[in-house]
ZAMAR-675416 format. One line per 8 residues: number of its first residue (from 0); their letters; for each residue x, y, z of N, C-alpha, C, O. Coordinates in steps of 0.001 Angstrom, whole numbers, plus 500000, padded with zeros to 6 digits. Layout:
N
NUM	A	X:Y:Z:X:Y:Z:X:Y:Z:X:Y:Z | ...
END
This chain:
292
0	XXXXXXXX	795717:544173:057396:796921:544489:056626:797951:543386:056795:798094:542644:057767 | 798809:543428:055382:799641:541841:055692:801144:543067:055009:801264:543950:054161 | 802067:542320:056106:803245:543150:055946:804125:542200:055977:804276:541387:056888 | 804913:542304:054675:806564:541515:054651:807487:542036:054751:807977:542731:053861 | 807902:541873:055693:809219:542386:056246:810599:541237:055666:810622:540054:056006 | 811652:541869:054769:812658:540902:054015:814182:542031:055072:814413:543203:055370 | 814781:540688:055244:816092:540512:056441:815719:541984:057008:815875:543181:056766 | 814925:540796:058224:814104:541168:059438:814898:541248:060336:814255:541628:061315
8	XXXXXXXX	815883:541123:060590:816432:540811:062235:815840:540710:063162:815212:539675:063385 | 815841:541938:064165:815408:541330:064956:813653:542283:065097:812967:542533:066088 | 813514:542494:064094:811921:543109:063714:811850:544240:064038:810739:544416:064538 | 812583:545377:064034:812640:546668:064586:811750:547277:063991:811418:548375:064438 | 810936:546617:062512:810277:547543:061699:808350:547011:062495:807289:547627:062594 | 808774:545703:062851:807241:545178:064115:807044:546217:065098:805999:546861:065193 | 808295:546406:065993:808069:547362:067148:807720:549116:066472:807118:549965:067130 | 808145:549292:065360:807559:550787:065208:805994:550550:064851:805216:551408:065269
16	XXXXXXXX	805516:549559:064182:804012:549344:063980:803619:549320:065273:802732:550138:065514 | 804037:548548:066344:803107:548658:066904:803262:549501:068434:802701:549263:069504 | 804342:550667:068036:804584:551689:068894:803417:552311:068564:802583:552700:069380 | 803310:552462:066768:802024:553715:066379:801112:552863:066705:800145:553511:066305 | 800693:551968:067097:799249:551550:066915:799151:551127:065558:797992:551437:065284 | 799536:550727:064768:799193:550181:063324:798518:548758:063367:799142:547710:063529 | 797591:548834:063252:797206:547197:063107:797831:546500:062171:798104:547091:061126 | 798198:545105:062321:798354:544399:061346:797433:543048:061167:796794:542910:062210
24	XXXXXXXX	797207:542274:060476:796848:540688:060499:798122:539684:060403:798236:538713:061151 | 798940:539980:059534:800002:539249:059547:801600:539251:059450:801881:539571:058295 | 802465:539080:060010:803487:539792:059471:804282:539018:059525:804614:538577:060626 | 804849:538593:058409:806254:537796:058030:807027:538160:057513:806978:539209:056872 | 808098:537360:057617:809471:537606:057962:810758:536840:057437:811272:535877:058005 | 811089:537287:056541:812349:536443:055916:813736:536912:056929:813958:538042:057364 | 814515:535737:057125:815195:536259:057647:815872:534840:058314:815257:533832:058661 | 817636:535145:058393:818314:533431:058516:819204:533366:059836:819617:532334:060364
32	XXXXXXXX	819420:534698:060272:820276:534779:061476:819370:533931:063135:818255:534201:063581 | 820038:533265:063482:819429:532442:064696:818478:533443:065647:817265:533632:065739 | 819975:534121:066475:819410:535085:067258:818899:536427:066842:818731:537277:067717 | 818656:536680:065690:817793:537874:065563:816405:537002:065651:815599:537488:066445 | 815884:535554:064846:814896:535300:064731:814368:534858:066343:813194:534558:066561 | 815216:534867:067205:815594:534188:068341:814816:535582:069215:813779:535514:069874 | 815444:536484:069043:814673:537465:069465:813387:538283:069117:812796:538912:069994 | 813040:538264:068048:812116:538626:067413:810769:537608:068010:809725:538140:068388
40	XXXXXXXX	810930:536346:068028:809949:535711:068428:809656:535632:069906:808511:535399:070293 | 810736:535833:070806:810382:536289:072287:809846:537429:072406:809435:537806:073504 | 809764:538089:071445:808754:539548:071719:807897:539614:070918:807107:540539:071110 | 807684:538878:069909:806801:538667:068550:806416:537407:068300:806695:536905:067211 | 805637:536615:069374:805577:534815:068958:804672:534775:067589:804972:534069:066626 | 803374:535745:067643:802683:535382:066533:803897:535717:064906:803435:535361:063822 | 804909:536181:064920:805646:536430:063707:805478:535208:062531:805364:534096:063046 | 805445:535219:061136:805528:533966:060899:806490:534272:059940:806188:535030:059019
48	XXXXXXXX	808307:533492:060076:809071:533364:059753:809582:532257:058269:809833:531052:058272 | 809589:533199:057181:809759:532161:055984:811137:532069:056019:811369:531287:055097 | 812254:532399:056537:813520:531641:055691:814254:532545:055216:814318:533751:055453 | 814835:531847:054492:815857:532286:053068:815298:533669:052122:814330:533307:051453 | 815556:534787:051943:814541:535405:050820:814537:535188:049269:813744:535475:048372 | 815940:534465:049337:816415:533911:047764:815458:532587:047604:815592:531964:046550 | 814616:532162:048448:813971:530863:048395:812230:531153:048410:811371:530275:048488 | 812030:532424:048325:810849:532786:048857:810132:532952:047427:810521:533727:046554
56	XXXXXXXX	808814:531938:047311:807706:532414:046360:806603:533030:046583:805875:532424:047370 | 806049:534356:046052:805195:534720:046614:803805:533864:046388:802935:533911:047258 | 803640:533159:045311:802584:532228:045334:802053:531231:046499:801106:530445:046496 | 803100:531582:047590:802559:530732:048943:802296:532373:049964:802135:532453:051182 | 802329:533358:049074:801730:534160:050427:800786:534622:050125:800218:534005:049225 | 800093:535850:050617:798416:536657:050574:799095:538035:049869:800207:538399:049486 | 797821:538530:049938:798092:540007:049149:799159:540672:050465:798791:540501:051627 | 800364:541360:050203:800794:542222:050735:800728:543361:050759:801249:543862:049763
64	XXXXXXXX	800231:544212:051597:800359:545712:051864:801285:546874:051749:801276:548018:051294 | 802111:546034:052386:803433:547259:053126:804395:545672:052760:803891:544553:052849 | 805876:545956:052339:806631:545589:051959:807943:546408:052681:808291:547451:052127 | 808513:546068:053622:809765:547189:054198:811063:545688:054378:810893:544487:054584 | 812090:546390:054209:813749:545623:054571:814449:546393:053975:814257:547057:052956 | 816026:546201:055234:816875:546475:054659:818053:545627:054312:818775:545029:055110 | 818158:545660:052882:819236:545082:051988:820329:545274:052728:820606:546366:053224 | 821317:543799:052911:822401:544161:053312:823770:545497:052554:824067:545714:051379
72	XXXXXXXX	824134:545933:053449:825002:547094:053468:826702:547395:052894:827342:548374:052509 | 826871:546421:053034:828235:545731:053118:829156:546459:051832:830018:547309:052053 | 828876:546066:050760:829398:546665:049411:828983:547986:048987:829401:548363:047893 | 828329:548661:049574:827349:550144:049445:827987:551101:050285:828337:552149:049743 | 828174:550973:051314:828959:551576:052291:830093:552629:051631:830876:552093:050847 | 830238:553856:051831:831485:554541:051824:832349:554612:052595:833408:555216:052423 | 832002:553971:053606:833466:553537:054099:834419:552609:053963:835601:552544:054303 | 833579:551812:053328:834561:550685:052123:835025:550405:050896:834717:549443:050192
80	XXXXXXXX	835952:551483:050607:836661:551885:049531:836771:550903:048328:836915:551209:047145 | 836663:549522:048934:836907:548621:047852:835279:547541:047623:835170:546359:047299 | 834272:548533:047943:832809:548184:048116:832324:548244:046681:832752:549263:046139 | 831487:547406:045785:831541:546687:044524:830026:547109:044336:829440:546670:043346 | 829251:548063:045363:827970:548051:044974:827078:546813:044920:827025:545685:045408 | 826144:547902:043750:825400:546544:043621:825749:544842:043128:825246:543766:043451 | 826757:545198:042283:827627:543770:042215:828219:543101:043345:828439:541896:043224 | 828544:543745:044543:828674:542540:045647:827994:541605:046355:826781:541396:046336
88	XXXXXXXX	828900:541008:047029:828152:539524:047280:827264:539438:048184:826770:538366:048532 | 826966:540543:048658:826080:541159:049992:824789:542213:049316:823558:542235:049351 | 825591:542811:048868:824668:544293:048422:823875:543943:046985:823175:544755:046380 | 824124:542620:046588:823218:542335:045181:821921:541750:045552:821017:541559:044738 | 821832:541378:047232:820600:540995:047533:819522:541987:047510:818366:541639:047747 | 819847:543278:047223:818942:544169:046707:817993:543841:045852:816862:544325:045822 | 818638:542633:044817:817523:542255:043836:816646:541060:044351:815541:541009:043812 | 816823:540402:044979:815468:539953:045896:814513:540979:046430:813316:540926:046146
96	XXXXXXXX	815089:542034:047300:814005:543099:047419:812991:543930:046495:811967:544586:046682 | 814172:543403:044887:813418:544359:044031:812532:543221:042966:811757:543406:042028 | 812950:542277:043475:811882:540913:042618:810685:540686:043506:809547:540494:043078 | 810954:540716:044495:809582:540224:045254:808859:541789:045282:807656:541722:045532 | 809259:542856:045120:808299:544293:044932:807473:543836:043897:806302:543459:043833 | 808385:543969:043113:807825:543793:042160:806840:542480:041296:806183:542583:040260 | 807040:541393:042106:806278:540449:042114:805239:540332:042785:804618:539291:042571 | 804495:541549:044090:803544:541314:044843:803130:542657:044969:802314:543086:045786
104	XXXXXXXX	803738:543287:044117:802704:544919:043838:802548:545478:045491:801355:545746:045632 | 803164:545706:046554:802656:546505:047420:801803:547473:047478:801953:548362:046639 | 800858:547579:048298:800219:549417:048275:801719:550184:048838:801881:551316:048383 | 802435:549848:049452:803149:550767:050244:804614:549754:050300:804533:548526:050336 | 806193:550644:050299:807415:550022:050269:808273:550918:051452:808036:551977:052034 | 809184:550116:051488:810085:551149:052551:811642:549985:052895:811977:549127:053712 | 812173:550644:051722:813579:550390:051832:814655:550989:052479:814908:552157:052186 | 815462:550305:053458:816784:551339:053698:817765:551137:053461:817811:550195:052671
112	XXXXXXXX	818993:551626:053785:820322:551402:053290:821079:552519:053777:820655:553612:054154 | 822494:552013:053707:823356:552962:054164:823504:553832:053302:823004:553679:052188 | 824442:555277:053726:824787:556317:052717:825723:555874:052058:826655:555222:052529 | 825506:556330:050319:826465:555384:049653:826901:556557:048967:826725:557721:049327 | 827593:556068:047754:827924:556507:046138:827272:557214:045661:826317:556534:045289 | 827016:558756:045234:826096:558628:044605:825389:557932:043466:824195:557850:043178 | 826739:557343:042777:825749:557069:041628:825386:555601:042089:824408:555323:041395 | 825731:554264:043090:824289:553536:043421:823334:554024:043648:822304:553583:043138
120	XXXXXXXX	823309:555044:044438:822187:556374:044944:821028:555885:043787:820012:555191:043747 | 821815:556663:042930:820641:557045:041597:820646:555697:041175:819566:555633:040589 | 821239:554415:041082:821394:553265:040548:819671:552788:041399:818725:552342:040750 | 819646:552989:042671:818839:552851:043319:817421:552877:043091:816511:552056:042977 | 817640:554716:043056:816018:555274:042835:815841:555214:041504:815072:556074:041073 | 816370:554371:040596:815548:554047:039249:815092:553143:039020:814261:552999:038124 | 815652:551958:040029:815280:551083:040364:813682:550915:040847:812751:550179:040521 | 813852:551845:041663:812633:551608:042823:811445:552562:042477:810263:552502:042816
128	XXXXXXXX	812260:553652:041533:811404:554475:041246:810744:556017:041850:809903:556806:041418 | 811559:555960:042993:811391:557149:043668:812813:557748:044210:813818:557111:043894 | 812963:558858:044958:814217:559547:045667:814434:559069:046719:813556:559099:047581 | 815688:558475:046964:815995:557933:048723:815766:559470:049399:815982:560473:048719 | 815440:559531:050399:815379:560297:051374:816438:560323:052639:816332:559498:053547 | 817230:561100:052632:818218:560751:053702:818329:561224:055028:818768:562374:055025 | 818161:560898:055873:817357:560798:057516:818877:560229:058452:819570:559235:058234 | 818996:561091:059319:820131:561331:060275:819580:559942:061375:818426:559553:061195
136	XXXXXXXX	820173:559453:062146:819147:559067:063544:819052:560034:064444:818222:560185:065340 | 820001:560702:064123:820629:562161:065668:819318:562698:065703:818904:562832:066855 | 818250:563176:064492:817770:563734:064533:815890:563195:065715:814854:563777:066036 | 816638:561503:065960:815388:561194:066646:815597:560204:067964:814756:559710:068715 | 817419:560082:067951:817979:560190:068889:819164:560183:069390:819890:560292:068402 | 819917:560113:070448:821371:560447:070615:822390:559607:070067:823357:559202:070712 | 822070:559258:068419:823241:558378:067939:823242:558719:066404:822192:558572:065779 | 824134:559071:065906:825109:559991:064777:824812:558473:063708:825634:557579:063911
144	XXXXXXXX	823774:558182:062681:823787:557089:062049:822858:557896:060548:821657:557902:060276 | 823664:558304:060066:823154:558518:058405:822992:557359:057588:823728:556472:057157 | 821373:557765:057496:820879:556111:055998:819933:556673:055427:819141:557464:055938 | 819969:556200:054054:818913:556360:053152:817623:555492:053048:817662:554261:053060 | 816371:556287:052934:815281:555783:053025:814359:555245:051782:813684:556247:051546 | 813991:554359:050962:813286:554857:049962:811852:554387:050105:811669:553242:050517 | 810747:555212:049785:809400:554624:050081:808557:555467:048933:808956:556329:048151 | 807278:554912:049119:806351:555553:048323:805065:556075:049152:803993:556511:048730
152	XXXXXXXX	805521:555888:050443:804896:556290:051368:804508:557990:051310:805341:558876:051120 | 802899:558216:051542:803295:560082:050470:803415:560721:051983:802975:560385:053082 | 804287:561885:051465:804139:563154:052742:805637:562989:053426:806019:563845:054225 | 806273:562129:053167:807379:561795:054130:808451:562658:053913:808985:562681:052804 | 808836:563366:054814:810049:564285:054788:810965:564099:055664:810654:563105:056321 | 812207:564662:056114:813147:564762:057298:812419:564718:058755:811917:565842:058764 | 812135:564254:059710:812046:564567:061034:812328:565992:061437:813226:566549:060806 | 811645:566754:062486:812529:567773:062977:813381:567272:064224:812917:566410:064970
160	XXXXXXXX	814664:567840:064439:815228:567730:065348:814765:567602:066758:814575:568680:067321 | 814535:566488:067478:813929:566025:068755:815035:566646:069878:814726:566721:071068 | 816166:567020:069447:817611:567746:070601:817479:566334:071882:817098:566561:073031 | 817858:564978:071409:818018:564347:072117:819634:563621:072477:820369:562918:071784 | 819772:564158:073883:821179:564187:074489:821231:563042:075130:820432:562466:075869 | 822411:562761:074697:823325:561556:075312:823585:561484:076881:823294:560482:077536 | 824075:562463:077352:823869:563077:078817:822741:562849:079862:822936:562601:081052 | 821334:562987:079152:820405:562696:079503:819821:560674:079809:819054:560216:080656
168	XXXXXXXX	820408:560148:078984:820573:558505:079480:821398:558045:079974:821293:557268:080923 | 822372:558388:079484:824128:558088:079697:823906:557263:081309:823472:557884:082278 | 824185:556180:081354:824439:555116:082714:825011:555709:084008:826023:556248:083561 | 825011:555898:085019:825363:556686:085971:825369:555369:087331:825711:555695:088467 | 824934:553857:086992:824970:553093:088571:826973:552738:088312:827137:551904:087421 | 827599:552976:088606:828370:552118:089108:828897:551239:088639:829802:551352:087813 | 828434:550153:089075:828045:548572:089355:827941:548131:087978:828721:547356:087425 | 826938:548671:087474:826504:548196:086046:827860:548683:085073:828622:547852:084580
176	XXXXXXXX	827972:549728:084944:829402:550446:084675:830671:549733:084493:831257:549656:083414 | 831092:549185:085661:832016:548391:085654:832136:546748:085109:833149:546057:085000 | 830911:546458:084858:830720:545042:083992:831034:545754:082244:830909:544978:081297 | 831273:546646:082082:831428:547128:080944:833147:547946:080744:833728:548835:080120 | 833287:547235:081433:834759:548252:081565:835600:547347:080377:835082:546267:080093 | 836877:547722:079657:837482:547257:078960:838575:546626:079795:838605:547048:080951 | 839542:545651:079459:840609:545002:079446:841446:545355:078954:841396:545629:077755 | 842441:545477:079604:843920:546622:079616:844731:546050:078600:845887:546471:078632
184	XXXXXXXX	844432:545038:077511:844999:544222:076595:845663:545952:075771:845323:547103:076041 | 846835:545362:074586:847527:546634:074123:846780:547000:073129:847057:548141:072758 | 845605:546298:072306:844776:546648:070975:843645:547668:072280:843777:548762:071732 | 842884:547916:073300:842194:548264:073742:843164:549924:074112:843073:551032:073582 | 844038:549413:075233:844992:550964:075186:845186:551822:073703:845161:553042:073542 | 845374:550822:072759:845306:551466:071199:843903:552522:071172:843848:553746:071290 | 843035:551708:071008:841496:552192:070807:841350:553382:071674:840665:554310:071242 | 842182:553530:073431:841092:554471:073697:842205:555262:073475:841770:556288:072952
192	XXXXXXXX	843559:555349:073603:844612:556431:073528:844381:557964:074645:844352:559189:074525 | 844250:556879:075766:844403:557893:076901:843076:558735:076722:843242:559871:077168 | 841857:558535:076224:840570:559597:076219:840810:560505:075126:839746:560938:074684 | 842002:561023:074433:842010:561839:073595:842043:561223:071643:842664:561678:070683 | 841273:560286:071734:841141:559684:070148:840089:560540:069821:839519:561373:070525 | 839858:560134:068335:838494:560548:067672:838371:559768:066448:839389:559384:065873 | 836952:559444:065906:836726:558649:065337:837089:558392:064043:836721:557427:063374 | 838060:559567:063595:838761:559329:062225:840177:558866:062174:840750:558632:061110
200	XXXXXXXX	840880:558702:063667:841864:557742:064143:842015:556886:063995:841442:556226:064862 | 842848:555916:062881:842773:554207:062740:843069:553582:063934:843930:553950:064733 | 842434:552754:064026:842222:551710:065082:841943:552193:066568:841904:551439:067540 | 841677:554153:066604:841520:554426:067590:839698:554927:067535:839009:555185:066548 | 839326:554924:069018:838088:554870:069231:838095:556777:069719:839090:557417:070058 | 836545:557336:069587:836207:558654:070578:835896:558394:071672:835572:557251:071997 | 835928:559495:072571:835660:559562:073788:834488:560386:073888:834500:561598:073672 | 833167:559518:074315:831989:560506:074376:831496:560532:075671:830342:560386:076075
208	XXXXXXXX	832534:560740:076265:831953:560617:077948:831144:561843:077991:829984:561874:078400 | 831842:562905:077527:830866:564874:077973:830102:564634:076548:829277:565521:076334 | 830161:563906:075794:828995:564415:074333:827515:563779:073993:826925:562790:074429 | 827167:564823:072985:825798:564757:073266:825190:563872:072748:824072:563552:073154 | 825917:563149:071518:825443:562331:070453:826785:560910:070576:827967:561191:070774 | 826421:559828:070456:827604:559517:070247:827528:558370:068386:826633:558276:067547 | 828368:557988:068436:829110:557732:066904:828352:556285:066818:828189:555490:067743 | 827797:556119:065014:827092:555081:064781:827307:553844:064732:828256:553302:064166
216	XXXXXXXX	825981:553057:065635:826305:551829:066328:827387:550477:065265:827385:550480:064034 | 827988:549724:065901:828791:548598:064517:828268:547576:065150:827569:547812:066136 | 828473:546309:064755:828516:545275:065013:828784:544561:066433:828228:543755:067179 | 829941:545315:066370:830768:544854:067378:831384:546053:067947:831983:546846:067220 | 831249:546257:069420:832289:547546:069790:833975:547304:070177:834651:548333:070172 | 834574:546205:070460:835450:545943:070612:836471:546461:069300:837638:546079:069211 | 835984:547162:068553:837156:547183:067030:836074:548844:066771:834964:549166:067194 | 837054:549523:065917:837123:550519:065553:836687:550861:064135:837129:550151:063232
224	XXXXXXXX	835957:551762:063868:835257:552647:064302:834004:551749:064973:833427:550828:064395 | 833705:552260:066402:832782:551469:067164:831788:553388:067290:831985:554526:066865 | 830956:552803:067974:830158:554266:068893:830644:554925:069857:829888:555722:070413 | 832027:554795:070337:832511:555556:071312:832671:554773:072316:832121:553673:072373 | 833548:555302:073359:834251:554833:074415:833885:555736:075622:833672:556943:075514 | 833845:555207:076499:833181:556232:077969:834435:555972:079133:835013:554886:079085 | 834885:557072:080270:835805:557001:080847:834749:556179:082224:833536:556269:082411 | 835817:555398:083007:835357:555009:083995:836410:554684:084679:837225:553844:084300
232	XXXXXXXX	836495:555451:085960:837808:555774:087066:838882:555909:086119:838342:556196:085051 | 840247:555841:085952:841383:556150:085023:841138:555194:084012:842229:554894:083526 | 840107:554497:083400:840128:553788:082030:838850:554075:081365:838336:555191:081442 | 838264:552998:080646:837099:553412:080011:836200:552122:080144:836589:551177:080830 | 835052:552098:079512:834148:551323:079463:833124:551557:078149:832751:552670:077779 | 832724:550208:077481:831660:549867:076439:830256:550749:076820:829695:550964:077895 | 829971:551140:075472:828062:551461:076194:827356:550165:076485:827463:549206:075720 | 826774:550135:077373:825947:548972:078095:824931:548488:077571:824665:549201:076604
240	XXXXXXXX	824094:547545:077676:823237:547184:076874:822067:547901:076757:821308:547712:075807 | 821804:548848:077779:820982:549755:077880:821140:551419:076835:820383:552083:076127 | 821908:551464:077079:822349:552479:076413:822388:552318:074608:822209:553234:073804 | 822665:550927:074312:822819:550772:072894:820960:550528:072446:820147:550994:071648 | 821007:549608:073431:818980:549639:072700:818441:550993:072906:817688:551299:071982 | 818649:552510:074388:818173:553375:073795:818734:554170:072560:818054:554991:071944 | 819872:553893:072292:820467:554459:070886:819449:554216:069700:819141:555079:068879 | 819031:553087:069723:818542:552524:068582:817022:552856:068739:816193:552502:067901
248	XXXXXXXX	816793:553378:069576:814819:553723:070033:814145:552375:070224:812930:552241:070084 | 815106:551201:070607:814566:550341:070911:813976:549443:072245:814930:548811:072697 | 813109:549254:072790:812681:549135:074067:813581:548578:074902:814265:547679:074412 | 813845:548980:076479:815137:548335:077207:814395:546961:077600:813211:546669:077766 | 815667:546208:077679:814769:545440:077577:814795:543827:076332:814685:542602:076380 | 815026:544982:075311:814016:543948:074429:815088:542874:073622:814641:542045:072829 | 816764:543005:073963:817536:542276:073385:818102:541348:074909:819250:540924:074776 | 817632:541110:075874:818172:540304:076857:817977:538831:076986:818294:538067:077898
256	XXXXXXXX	817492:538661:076065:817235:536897:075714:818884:536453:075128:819549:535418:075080 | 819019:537506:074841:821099:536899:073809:822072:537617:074952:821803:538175:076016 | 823114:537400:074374:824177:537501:075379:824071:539338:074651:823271:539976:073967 | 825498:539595:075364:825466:540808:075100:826483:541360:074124:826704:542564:073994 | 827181:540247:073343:827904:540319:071855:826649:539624:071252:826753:539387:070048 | 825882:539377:071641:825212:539183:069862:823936:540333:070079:823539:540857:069038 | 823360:540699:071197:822813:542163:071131:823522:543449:070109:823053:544448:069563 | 825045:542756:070196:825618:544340:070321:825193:544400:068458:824774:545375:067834
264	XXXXXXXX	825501:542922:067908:825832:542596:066422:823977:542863:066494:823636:543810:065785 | 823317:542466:066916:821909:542698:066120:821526:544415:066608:820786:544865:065732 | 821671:545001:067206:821175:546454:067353:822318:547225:066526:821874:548325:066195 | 823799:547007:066020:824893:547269:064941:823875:546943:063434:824051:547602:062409 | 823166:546194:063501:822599:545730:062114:821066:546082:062215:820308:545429:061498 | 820586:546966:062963:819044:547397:063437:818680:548012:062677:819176:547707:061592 | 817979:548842:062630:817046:550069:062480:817250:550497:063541:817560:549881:064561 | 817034:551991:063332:816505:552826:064671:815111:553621:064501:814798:554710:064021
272	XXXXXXXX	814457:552608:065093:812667:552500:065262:812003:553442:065490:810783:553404:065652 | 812806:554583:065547:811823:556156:065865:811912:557001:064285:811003:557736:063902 | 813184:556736:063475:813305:556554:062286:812285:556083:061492:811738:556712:060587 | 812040:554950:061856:810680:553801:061103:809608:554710:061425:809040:555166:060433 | 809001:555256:063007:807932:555420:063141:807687:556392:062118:806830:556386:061235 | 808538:557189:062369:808562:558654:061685:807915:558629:060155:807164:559480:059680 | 808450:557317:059457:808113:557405:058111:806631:556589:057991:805699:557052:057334 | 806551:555214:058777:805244:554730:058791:804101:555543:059378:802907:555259:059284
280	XXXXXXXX	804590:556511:059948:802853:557116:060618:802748:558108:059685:802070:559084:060009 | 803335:558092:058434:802144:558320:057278:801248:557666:056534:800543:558137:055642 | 801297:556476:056957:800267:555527:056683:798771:555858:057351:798354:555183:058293 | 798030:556919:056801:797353:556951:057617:796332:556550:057165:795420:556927:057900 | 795851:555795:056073:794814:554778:055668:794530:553869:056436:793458:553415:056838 | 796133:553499:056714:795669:552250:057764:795130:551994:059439:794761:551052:060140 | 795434:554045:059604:795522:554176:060885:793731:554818:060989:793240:555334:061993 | 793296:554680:060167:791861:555038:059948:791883:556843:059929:790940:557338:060546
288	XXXX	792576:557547:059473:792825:558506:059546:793437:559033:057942:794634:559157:057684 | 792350:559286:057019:792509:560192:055853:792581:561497:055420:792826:562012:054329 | 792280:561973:056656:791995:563454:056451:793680:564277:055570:793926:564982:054592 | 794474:563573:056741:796298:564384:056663:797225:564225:055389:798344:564738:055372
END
């Protein structure tokens, strides 16, 4: 099986293949950010990385199988009131995803995207031809991240609720703790507002020290709306790098080649890989398994 993966980061959609066991033969990878490709290849050397996707002909690749990426987010978003859809300068790269589909016929697709508009929604699935499917992460692990799915993958429905608590990972050394603590600067006192913010507070952050789920990962946690803020002795502290890769169902571990602002920006721009599995292990042609 040959799988193209279009703005790959840091390959979150590699690690759910080969959580299930999915074989592959080849899997490439469009994709321009340093350290996502930076990381992807310390855990993925065989990857083979084309580039640009606006530069990509499929006449230099093989038959593709499975076709999965997600289109940047940026203009789609409802939380950005002045977001232009598919006409923005971010969110029109959708039509690379939908030229190269359509230029290499997949057996199998799997698009995501944030929760939008409805009517990109439907702008979407007429596009692509099927219903986005809309899939919580809460539901596969302790982080509050609503996105839409679209595939042609058959059988695929909602996850059931896995009841996976924040409480249950949540960092407890110390030591480690305090390398994560914030700086008493006056934009940070803003953010945490004494432990009693919540995440619909401008410029203020939640406090998920007692909760079970906490708020969906950004880019960057230093700025607001981030994933929450944790108390530590009379102040607070960042989730740790541990804590954000298990947010994301991604192996600990597997972002320590980068510092820990550009972890934070590539697992803010991830997948969450239990998400992926969920929808790829209906592939079960490939898993030698037709019966289901």
């Amino acid at each position: 099986m040959n799988v193209l993966s279009l703005f790959d980061g840091m390959s979150c959609g590699q690690i759910a293949l080969n959580r299930l066991g999915i074989q592959y033969d080849n899997y490439f990878a469009c994709e321009i950010k340093k350290t996502a490709m930076q990381v992807t290849q310390h855990n993925y050397p065989n990857t083979i990385q084309l580039g640009d996707v606006t530069k990509l002909e499929v006449k230099n690749l093989p038959r593709i199988d499975l076709l999965i990426g997600g289109s940047p987010c940026q203009d789609f978003s409802i939380l950005k009131t002045t977001g232009k859809g598919l006409e923005g300068d971010k969110s029109k790269l959708f039509y690379e995803y939908l030229r190269l589909k359509n230029e290499l016929n997949p057996k199998f697709f799997l698009l995501e995207n944030v929760r939008m508009k409805k009517s990109s929604e439907l702008e979407l699935n007429e596009y692509l031809g099927v219903k986005g499917i809309h899939i919580n992460s809460e539901l596969v692990s302790y982080q509050k991240r609503p996105r839409i799915y679209w595939t042609n993958i058959p059988k695929v429905e909602v996850p059931k609720d896995r009841n996976i608590d924040f409480q249950n990972f949540k960092e407890t050394n110390y030591d480690i703790c305090k390398q994560y603590e914030l700086t008493k600067v006056p934009s940070h006192i803003k953010m945490w507002k004494n432990g009693t913010g919540t995440n619909n507070e401008l410029k203020v952050c939640a406090n998920i020290t007692n909760r079970n789920k906490i708020y969906c990962l950004t880019r960057r946690q230093d700025r607001c709306p981030n994933s929450g803020l944790i108390e530590i002795d009379d102040w607070c502290r960042f989730l740790t790098r541990q804590e954000l890769e298990q947010a994301q169902t991604v192996p600990v571990g597997y972002t320590d080649i980068v510092s820990i602002n550009q972890a934070q920006d590539l697992l803010g721009d991830g997948w969450t890989v239990d998400v992926i599995c969920h929808i790829l292990s209906h592939l079960y042609f490939f898993k030698g398994d037709q019966n289901d």
